[in-house]
Backbone bond lengths (Angstrom), bond angles and torsions (degrees), N, CA, C in turn:
res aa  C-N    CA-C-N  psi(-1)  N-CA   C-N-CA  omega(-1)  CA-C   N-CA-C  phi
1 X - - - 1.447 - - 1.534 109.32 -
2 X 0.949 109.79 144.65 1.905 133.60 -164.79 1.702 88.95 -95.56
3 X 1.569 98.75 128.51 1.404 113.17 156.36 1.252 130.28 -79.79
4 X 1.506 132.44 167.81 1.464 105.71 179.33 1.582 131.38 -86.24
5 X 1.479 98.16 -9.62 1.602 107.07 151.87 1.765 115.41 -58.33
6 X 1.184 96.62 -54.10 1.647 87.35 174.21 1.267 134.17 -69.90
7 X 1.189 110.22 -23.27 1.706 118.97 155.63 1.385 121.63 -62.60
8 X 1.610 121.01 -40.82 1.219 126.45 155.83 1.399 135.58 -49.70
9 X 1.367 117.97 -31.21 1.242 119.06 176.49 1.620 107.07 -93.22
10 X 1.440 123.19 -43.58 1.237 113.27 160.15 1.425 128.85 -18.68
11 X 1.612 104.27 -64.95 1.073 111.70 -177.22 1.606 120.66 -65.47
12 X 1.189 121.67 -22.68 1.204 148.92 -157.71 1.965 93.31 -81.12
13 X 1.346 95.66 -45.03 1.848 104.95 -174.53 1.889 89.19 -70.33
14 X 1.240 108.29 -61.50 1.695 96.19 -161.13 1.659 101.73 -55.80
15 X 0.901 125.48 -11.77 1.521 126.08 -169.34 1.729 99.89 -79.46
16 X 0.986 106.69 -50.83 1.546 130.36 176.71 1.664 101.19 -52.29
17 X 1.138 105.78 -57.06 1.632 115.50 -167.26 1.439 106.89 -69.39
18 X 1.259 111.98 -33.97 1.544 112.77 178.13 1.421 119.22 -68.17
19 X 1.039 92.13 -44.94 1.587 97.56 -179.48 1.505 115.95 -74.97
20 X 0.929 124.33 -28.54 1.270 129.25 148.33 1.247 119.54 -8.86
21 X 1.582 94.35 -88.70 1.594 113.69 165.92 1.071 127.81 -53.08
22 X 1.490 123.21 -34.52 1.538 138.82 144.73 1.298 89.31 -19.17
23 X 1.022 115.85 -113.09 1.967 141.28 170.06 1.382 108.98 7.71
24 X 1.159 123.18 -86.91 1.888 130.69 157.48 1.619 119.94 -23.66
25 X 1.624 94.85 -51.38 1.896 89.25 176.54 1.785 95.00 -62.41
26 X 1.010 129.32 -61.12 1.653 133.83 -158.62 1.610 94.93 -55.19
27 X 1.181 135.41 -47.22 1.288 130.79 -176.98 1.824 104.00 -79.69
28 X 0.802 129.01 -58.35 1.975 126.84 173.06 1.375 145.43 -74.80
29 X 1.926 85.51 -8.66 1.448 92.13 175.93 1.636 115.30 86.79
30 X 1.001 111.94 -20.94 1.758 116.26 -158.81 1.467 89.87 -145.91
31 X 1.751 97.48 153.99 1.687 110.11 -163.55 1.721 94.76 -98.10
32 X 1.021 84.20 126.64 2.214 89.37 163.09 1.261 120.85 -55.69
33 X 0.941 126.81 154.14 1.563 140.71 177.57 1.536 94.27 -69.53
34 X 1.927 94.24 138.24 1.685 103.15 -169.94 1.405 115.02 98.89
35 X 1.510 100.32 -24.55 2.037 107.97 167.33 1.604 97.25 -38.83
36 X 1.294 124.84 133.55 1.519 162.86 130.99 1.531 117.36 -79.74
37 X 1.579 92.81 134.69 1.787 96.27 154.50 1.897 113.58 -58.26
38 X 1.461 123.14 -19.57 1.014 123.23 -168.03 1.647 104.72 -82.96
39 X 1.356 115.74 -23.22 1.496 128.03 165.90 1.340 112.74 -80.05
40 X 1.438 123.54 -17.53 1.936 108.70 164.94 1.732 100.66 -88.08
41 X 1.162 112.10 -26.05 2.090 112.17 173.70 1.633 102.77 -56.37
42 X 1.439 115.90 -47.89 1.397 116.59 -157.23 1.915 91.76 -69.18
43 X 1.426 96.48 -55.50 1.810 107.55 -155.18 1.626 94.25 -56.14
44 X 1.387 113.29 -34.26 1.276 113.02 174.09 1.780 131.19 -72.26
45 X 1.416 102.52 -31.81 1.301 105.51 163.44 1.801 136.11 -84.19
46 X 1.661 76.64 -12.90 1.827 89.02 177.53 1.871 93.83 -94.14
47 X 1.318 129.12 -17.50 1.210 115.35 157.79 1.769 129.61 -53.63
48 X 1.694 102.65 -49.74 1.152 106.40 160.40 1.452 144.86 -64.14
49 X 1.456 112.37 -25.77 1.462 138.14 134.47 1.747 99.83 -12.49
50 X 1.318 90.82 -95.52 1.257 106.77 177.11 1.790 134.29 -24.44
51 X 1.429 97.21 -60.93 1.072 99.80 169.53 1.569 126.15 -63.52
52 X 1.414 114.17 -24.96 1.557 111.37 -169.75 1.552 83.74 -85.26
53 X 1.446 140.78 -68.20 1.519 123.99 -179.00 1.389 117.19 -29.45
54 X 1.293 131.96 -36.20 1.578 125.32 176.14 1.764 112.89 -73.67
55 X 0.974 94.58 -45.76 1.921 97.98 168.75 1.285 109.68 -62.86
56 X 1.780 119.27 -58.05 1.517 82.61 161.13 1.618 152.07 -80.11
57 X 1.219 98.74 23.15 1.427 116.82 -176.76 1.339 102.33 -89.44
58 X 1.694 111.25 -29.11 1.657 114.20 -166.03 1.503 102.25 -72.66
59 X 1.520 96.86 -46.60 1.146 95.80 -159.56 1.704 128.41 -79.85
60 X 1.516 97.03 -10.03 1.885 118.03 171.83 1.458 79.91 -68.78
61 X 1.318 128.62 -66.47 1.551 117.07 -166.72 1.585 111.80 -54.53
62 X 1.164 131.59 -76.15 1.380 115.20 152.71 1.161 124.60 15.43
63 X 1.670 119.67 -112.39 1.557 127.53 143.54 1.538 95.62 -0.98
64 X 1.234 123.41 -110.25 1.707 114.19 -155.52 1.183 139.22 -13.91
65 X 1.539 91.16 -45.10 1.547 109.46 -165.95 1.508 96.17 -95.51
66 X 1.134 127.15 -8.72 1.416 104.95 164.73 1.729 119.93 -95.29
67 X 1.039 111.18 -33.82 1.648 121.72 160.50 1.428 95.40 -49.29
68 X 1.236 118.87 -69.37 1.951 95.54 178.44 1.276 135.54 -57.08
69 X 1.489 111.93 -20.30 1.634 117.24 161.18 1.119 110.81 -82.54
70 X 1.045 143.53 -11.66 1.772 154.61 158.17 1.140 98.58 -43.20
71 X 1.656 95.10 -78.71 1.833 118.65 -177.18 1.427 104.97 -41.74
72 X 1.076 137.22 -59.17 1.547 141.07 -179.59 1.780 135.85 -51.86
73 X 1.670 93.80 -33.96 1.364 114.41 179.32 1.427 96.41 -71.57
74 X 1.815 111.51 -52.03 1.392 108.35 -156.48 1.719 103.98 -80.82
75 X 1.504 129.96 -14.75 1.337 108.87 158.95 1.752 121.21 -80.60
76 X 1.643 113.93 -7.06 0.951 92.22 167.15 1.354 119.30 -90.04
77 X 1.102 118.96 -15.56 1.821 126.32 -177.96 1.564 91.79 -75.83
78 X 1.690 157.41 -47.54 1.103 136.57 120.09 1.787 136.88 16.22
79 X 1.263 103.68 -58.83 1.421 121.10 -167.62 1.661 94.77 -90.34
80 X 1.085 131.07 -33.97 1.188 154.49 -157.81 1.694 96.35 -68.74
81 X 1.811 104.77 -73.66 1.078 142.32 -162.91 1.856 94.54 -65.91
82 X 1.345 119.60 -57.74 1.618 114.69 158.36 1.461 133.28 -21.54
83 X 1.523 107.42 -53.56 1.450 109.04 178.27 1.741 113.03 -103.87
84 X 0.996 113.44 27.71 1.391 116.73 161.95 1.507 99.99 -107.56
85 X 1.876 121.25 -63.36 1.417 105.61 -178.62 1.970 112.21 -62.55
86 X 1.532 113.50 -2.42 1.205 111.15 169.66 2.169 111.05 -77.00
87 X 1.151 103.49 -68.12 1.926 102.44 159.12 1.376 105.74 -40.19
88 X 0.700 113.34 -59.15 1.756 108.02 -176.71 1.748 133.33 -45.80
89 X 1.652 80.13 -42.07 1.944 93.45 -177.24 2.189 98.65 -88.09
90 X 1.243 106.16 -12.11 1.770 132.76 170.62 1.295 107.05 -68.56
91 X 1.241 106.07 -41.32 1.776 95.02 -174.93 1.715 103.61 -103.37
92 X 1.068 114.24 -39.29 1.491 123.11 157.04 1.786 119.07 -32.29
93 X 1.374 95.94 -49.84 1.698 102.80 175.31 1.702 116.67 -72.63
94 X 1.984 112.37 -39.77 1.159 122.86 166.61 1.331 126.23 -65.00
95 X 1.650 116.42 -10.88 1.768 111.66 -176.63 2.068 85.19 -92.12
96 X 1.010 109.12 -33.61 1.526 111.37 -137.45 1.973 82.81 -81.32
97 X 1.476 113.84 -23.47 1.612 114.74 177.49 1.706 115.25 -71.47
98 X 1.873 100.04 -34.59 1.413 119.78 177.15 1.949 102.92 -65.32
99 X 1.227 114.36 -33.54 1.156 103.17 -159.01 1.776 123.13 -103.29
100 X 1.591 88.31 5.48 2.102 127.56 175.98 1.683 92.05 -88.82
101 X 1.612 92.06 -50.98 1.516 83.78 -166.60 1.405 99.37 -76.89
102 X 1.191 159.92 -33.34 1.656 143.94 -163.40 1.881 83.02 -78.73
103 X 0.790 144.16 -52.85 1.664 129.11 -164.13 1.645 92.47 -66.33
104 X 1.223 114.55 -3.74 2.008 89.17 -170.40 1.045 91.84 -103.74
105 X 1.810 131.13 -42.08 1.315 114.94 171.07 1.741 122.17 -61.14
106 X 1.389 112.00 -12.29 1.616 117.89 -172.12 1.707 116.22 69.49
107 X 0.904 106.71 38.04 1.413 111.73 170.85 1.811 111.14 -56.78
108 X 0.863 112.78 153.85 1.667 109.43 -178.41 1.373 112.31 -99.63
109 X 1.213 124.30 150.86 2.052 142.81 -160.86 1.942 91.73 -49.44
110 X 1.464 120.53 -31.65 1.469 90.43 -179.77 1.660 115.61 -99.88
111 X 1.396 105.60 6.04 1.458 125.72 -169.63 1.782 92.13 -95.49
112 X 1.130 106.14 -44.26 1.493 98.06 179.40 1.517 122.50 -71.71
113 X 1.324 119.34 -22.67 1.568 137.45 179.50 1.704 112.36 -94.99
114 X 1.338 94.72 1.94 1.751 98.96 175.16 1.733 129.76 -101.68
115 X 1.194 97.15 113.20 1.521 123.91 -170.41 1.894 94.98 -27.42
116 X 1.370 114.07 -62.55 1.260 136.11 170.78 1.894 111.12 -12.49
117 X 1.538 93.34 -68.29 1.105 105.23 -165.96 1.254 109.10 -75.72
118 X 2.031 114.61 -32.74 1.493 91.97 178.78 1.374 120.37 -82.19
119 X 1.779 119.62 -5.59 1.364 132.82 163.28 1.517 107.62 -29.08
120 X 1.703 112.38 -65.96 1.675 140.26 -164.93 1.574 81.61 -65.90
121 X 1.247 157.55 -50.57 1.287 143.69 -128.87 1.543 89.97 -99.87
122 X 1.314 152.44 -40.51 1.025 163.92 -80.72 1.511 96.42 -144.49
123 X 1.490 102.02 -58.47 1.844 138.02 -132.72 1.625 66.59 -103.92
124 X 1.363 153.03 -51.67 1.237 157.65 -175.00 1.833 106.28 -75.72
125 X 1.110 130.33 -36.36 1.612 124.96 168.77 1.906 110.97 -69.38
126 X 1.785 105.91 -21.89 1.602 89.07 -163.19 1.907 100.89 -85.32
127 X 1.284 112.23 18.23 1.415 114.39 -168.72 1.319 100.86 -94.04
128 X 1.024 90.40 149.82 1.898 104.42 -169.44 2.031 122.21 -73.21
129 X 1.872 90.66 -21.86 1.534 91.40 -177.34 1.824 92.62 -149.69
130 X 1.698 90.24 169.47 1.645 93.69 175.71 1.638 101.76 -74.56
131 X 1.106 121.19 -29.82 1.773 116.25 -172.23 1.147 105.75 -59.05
132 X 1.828 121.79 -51.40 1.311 104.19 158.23 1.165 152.93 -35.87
133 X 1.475 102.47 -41.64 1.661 120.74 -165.30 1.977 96.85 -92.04
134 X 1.051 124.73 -15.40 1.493 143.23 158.55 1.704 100.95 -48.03
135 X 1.842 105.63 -67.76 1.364 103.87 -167.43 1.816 104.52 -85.31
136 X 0.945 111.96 -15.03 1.464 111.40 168.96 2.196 114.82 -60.59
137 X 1.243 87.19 -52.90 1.720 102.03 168.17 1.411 117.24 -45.37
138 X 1.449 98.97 -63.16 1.730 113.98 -179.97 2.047 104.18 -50.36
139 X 1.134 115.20 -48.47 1.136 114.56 -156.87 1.888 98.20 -78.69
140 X 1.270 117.28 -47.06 1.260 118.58 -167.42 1.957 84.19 -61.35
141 X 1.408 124.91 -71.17 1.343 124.73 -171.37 1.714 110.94 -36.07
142 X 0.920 141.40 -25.35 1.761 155.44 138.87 1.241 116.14 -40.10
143 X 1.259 113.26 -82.51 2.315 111.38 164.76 1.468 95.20 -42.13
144 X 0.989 116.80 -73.62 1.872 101.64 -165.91 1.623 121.75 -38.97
145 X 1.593 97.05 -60.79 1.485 107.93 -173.08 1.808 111.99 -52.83
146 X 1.310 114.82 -30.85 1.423 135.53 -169.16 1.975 89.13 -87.36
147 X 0.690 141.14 -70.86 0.801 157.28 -118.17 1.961 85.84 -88.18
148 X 1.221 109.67 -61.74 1.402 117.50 154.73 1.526 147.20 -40.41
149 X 1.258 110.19 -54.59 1.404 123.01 138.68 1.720 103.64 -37.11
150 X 1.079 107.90 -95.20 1.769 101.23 -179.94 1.209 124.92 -14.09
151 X 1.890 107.11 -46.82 1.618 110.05 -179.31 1.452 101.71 -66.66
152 X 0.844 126.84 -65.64 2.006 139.56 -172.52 1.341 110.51 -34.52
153 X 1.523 113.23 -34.54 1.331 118.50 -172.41 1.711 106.36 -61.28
154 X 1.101 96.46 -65.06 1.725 132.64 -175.17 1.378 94.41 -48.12
């Protein structure tokens, strides 16, 4: 009586042997002597073998490649999210410099809340140098001063 190791390896040789011949038909075209119906079951089930290992191969790839476009979206929606709270904490730092500087010049509570003035504050940052923004000052302080006189007259 056969143990089940020895039944196992038995079987293990005809498996071997079949495919073999498997192997030979695929290379000659024609089945070797010793072809079995049990050798079109095998060639046929090691076909299907086959095929379910490639589907799951597709589909781990699949899976992968979408976990890495996952991974990718969400560091760029990340990277994204960086330079907005980066503009953000930028303009946050630029109102809060606009609003040091109106207390250092002393502008008064309706001078500080006036569209006007932060127009001039603005219209004075897009200039390229202080010499400019010097002769920009001088000239607006001229329309005003003129401009006043005129009113007083009247």
């Amino acid at each position: 009586m056969q143990t089940k190791k020895e039944k196992a390896e038995q079987q293990r040789k005809i498996i071997i042997a079949q495919r073999k011949m498997i192997k030979e038909y695929r290379k000659t075209g024609k089945k070797p002597e010793g072809w079995s119906p049990d050798v079109d079951v095998r060639m046929k089930k090691d076909a299907e073998d086959d095929a379910e290992i490639k589907e799951r191969r597709a589909q781990y790839w699949k899976e992968r490649n979408a976990a890495e476009q996952r991974e990718k979206e969400k560091i760029l929606n990340q990277s994204e999210r960086l330079k907005i709270f980066s503009a953000i904490n930028g303009l946050l730092a630029k109102m809060q410099e606009v609003e040091v500087w109106k207390d250092k010049i002393r502008l008064s509570d309706s001078g500080k809340k006036n569209v006007f003035a932060d127009a001039i504050i603005e219209y004075l940052d897009t200039l390229p140098n202080d010499t400019r923004r010097i002769e920009a000052c001088m000239d607006i302080i001229k329309i005003c001063r003129n401009m006043a006189v005129n009113l007083q007259r009247v």
